[in-house]
PDB file of N, CA, C and O in Angstrom, chain B, residues numbered from 101:
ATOM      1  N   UNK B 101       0.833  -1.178   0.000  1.00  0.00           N
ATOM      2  CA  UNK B 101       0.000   0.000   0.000  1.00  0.00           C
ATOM      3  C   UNK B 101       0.882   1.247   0.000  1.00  0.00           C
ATOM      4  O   UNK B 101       1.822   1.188   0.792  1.00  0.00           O
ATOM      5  N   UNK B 102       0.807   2.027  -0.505  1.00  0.00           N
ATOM      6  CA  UNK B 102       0.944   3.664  -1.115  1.00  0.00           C
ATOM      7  C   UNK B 102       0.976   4.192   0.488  1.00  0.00           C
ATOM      8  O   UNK B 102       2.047   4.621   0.918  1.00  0.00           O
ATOM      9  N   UNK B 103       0.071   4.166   1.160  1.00  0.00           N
ATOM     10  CA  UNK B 103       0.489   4.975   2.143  1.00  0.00           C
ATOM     11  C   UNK B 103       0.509   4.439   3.884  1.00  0.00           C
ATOM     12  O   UNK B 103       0.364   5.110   4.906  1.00  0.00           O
ATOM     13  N   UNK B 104       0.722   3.138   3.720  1.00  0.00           N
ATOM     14  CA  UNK B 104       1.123   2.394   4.874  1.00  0.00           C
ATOM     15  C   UNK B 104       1.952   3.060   5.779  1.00  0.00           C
ATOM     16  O   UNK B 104       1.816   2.994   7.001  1.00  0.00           O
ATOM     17  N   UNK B 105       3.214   4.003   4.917  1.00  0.00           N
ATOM     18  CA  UNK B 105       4.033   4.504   5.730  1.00  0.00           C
ATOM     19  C   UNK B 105       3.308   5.599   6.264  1.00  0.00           C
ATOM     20  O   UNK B 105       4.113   6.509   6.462  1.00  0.00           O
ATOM     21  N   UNK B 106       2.278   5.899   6.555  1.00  0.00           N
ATOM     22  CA  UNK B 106       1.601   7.455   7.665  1.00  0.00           C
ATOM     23  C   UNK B 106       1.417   6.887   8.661  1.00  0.00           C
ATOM     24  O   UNK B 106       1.378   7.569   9.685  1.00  0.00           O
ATOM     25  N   UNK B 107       1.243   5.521   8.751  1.00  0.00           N
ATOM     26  CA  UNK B 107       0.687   5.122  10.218  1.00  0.00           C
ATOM     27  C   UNK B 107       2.106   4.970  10.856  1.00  0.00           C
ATOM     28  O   UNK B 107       2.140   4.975  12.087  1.00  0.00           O
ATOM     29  N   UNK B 108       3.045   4.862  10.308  1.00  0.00           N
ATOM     30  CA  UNK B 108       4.110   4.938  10.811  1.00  0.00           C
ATOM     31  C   UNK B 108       4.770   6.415  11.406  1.00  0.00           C
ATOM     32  O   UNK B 108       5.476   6.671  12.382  1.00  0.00           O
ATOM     33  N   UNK B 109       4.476   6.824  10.870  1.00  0.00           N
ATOM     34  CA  UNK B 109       4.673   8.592  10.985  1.00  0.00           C
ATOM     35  C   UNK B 109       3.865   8.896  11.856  1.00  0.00           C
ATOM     36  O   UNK B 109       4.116   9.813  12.638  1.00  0.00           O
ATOM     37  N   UNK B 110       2.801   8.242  11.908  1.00  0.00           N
ATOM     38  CA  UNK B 110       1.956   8.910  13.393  1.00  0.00           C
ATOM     39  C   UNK B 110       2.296   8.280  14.513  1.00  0.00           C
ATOM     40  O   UNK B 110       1.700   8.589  15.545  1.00  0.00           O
ATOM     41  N   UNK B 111       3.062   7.523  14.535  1.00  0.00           N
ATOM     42  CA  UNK B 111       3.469   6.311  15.684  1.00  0.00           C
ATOM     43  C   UNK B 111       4.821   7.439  15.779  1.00  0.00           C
ATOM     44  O   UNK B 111       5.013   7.887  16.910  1.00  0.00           O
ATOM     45  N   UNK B 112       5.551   7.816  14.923  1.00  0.00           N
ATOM     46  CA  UNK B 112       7.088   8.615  15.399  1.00  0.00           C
ATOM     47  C   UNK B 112       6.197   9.988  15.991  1.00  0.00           C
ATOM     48  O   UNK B 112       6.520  10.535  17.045  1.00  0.00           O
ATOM     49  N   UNK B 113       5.366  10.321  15.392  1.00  0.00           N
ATOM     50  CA  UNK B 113       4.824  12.005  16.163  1.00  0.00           C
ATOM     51  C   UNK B 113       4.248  11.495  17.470  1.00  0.00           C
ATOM     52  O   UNK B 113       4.373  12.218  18.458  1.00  0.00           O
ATOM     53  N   UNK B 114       3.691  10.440  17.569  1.00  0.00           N
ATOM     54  CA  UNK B 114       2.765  10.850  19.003  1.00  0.00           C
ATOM     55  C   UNK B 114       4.221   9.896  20.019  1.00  0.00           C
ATOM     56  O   UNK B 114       4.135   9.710  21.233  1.00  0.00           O
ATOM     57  N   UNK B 115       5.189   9.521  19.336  1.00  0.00           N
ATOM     58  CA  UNK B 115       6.331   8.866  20.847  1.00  0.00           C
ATOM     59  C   UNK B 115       6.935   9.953  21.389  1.00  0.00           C
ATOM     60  O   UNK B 115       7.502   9.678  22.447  1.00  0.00           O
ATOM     61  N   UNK B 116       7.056  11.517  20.924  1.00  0.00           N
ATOM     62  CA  UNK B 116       7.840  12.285  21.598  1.00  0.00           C
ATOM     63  C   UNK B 116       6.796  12.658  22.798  1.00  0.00           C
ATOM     64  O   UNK B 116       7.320  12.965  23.868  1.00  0.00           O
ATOM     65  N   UNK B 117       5.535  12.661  22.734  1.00  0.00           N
ATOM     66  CA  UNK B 117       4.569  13.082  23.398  1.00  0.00           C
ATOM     67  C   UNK B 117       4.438  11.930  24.716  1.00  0.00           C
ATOM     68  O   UNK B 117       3.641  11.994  25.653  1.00  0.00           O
ATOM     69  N   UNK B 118       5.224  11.133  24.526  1.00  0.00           N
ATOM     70  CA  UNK B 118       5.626  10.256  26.031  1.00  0.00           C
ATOM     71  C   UNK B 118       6.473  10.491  27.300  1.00  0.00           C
ATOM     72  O   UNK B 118       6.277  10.611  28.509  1.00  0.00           O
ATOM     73  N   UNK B 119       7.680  10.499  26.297  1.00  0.00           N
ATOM     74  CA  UNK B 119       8.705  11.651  27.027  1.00  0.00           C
ATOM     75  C   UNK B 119       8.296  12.606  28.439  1.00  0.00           C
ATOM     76  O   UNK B 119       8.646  12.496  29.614  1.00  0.00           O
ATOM     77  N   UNK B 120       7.335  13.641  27.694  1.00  0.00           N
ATOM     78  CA  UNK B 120       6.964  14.620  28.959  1.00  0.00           C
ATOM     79  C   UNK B 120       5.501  14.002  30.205  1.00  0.00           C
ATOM     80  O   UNK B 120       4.322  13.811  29.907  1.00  0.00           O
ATOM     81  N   UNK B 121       6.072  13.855  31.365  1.00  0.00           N
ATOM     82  CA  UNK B 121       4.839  13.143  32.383  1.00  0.00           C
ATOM     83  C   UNK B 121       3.456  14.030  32.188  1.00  0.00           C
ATOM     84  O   UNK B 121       2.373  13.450  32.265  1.00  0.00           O
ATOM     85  N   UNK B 122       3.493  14.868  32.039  1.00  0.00           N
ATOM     86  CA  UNK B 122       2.096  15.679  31.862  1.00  0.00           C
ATOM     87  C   UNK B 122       1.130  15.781  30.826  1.00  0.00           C
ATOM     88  O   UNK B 122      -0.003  16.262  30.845  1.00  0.00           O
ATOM     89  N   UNK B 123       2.072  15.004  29.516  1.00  0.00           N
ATOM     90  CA  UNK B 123       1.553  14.958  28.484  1.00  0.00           C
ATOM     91  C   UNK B 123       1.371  13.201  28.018  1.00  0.00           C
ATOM     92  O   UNK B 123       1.333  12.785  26.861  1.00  0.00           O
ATOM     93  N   UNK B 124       1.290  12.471  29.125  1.00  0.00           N
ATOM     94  CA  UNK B 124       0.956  11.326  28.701  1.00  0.00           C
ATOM     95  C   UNK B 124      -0.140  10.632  28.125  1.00  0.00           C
ATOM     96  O   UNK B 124      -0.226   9.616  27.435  1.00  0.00           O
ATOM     97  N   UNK B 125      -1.169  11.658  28.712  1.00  0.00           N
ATOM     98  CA  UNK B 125      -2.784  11.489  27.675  1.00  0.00           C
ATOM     99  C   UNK B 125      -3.095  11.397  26.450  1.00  0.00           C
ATOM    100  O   UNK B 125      -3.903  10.694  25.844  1.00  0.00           O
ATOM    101  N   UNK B 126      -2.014  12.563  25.998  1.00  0.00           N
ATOM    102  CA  UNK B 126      -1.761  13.174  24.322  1.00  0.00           C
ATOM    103  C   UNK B 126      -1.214  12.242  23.692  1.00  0.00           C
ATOM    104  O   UNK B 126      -1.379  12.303  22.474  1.00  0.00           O
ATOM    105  N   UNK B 127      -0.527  11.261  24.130  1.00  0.00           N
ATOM    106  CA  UNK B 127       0.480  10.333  23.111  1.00  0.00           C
ATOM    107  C   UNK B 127      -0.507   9.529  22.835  1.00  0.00           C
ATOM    108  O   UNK B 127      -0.417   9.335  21.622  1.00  0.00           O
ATOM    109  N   UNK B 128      -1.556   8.841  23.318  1.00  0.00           N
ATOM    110  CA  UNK B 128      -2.777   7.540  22.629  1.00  0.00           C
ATOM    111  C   UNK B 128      -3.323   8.583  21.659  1.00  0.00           C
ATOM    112  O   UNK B 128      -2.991   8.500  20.476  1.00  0.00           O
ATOM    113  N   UNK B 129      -4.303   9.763  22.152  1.00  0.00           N
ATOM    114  CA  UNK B 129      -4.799  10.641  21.491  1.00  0.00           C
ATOM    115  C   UNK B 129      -3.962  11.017  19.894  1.00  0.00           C
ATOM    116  O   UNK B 129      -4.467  10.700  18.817  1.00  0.00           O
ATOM    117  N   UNK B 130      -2.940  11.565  19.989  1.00  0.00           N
ATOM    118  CA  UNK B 130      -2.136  11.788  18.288  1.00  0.00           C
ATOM    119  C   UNK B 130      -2.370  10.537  17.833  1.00  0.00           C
ATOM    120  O   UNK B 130      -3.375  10.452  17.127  1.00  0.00           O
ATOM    121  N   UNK B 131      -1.624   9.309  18.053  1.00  0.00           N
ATOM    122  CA  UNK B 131      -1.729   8.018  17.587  1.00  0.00           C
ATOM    123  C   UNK B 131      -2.860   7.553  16.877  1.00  0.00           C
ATOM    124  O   UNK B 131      -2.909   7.061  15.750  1.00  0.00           O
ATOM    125  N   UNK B 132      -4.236   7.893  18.120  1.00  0.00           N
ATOM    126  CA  UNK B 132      -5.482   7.082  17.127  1.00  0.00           C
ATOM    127  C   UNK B 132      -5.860   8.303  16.359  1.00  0.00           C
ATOM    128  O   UNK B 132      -6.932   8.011  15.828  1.00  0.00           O
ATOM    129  N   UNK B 133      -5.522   9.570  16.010  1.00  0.00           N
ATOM    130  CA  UNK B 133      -6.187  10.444  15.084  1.00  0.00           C
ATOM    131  C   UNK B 133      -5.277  10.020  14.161  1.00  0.00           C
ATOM    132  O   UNK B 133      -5.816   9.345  13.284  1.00  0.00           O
ATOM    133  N   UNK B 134      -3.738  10.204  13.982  1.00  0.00           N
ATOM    134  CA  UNK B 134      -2.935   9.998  12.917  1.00  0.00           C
ATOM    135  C   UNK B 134      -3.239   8.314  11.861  1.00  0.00           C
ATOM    136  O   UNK B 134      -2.997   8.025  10.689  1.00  0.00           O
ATOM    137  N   UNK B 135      -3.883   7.526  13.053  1.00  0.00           N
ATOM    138  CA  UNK B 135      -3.800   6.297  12.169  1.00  0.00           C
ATOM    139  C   UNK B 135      -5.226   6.253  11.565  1.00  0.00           C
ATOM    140  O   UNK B 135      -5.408   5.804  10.433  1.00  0.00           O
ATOM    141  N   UNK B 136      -6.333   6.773  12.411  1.00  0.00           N
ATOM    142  CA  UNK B 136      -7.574   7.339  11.715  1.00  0.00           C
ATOM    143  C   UNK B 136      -7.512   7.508  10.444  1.00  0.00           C
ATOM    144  O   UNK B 136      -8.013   6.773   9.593  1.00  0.00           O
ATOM    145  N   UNK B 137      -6.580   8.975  10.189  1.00  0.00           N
ATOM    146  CA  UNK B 137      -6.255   9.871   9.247  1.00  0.00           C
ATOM    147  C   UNK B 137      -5.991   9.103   8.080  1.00  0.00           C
ATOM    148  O   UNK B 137      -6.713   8.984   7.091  1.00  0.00           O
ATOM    149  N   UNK B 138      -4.527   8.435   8.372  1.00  0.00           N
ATOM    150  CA  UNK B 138      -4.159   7.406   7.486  1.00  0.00           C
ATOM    151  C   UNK B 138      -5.121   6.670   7.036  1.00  0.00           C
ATOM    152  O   UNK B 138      -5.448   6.965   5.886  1.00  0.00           O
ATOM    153  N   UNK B 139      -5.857   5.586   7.645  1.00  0.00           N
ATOM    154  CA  UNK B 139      -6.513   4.454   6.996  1.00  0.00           C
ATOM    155  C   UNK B 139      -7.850   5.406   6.223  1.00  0.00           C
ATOM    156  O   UNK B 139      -8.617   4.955   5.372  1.00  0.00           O
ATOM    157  N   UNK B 140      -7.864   6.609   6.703  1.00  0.00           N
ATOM    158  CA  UNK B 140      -9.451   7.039   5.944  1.00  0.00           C
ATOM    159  C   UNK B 140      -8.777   7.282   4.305  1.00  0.00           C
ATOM    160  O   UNK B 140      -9.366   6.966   3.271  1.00  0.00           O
ATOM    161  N   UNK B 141      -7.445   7.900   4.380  1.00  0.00           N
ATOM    162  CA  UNK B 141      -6.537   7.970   3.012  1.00  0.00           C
ATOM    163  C   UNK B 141      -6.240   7.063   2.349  1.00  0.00           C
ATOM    164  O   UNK B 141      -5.923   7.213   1.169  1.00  0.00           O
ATOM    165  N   UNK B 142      -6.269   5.812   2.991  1.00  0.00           N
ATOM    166  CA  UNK B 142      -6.044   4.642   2.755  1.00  0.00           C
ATOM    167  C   UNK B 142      -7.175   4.016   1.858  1.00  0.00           C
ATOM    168  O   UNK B 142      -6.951   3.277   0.899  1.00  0.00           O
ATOM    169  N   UNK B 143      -8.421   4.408   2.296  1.00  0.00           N
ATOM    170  CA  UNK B 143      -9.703   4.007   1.787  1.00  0.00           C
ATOM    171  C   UNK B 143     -10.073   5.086   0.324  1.00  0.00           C
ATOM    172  O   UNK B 143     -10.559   4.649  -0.720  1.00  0.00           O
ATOM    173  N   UNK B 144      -9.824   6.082   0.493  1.00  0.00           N
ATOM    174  CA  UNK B 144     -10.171   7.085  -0.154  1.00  0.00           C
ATOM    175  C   UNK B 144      -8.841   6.615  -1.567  1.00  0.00           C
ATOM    176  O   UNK B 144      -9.134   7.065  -2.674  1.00  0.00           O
ATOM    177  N   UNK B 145      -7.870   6.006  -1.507  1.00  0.00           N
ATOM    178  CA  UNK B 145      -7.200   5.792  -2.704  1.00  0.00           C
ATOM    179  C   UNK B 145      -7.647   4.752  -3.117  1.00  0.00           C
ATOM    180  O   UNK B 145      -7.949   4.645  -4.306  1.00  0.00           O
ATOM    181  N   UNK B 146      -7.833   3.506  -2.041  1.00  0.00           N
ATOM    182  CA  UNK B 146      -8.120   2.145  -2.904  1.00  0.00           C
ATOM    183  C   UNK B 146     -10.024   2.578  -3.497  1.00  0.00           C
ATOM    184  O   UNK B 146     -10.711   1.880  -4.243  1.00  0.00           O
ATOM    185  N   UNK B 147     -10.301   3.512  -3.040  1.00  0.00           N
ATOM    186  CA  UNK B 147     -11.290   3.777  -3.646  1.00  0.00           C
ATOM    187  C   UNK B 147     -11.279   4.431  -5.158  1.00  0.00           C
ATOM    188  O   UNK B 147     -12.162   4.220  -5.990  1.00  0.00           O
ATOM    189  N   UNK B 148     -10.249   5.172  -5.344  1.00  0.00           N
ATOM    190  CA  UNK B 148     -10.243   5.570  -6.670  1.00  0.00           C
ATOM    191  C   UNK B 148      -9.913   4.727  -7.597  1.00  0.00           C
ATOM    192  O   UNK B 148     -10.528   4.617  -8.658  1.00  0.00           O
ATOM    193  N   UNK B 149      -8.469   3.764  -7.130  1.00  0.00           N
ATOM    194  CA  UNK B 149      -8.001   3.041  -8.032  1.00  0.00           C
ATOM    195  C   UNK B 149      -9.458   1.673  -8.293  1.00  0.00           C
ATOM    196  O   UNK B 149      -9.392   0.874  -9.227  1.00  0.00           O
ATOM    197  N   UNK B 150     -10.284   1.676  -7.586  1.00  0.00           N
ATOM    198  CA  UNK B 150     -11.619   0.595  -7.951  1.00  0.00           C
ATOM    199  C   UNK B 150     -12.235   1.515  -9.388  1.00  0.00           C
ATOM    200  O   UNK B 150     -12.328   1.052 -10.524  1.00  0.00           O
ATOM    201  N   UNK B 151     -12.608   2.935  -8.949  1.00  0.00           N
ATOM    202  CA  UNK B 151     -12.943   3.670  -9.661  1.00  0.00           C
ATOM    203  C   UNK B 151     -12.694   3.276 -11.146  1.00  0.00           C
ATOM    204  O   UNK B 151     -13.455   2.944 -12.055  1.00  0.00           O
ATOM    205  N   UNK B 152     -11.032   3.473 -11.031  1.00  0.00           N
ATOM    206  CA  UNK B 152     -10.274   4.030 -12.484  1.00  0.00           C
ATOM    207  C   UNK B 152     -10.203   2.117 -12.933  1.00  0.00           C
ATOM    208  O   UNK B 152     -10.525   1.972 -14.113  1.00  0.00           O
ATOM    209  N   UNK B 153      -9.952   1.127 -12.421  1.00  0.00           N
ATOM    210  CA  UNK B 153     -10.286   0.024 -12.773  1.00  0.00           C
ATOM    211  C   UNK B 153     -11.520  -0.795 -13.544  1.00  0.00           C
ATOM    212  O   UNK B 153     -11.339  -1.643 -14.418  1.00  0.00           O
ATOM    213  N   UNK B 154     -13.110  -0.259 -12.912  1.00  0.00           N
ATOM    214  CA  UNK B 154     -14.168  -0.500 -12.954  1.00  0.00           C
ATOM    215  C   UNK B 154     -14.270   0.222 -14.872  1.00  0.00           C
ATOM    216  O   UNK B 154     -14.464  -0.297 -15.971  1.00  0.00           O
ATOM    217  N   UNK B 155     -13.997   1.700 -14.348  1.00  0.00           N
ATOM    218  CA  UNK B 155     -13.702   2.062 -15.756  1.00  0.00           C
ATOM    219  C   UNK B 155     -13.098   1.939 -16.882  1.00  0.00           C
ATOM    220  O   UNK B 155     -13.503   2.468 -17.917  1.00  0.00           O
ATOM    221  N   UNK B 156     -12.128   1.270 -16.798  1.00  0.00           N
ATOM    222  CA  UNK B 156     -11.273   0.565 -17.944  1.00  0.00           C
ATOM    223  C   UNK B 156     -11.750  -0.622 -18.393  1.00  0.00           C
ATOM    224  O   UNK B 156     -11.314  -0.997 -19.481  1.00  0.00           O
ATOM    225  N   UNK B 157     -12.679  -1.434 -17.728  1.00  0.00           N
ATOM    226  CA  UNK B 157     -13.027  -2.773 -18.019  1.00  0.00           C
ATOM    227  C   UNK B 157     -14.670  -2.041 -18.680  1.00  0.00           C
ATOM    228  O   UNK B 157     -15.308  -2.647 -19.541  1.00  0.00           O
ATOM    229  N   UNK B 158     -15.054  -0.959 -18.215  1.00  0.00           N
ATOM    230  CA  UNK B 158     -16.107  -0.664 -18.824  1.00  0.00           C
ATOM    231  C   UNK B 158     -16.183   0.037 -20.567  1.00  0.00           C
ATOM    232  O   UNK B 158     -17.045   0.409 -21.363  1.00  0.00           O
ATOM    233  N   UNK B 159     -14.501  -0.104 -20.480  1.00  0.00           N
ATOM    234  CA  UNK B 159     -14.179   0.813 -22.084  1.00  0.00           C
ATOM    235  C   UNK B 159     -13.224   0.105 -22.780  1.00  0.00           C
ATOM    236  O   UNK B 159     -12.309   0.639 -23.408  1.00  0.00           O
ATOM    237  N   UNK B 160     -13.375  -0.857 -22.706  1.00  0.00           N
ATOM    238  CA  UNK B 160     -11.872  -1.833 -22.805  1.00  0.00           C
ATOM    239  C   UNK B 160     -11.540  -0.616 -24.472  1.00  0.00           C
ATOM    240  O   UNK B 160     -12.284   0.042 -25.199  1.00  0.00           O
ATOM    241  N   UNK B 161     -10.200  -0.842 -24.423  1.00  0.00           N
ATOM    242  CA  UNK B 161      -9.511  -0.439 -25.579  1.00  0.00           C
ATOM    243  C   UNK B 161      -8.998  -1.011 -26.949  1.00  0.00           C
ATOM    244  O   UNK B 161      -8.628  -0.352 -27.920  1.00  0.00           O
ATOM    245  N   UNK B 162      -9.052  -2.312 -26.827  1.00  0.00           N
ATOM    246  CA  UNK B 162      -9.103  -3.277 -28.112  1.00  0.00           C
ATOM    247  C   UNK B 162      -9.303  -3.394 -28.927  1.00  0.00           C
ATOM    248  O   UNK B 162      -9.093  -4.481 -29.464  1.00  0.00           O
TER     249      UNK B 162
END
């Protein structure tokens, strides 16, 4: 997948947010919005590429 690597990126943004004791709430919180974020992007591409697929078989070029 194309953008597997964001959920990774939201896992490196919300670990600095461990670090500080006062901000230990915030580190689950970034995590499940960033991987949210991701998989909704995630859906929203394999959704196009169905799109642009569905359509090529509907026009074949031959």
């Amino acid at each position: 997948m194309t953008t597997a690597p964001l959920s990774i990126v939201a896992l490196l943004v919300a670990a600095p947010a461990e670090w500080a004791s006062s901000l230990d709430w915030l580190s689950p919180l970034i995590f499940t919005a960033g991987a949210t974020l991701s998989g909704l992007f995630n859906a929203a591409l394999l959704g196009l590429l169905t799109r642009r697929l569905r359509a090529q078989d509907a026009h074949p070029t031959a």
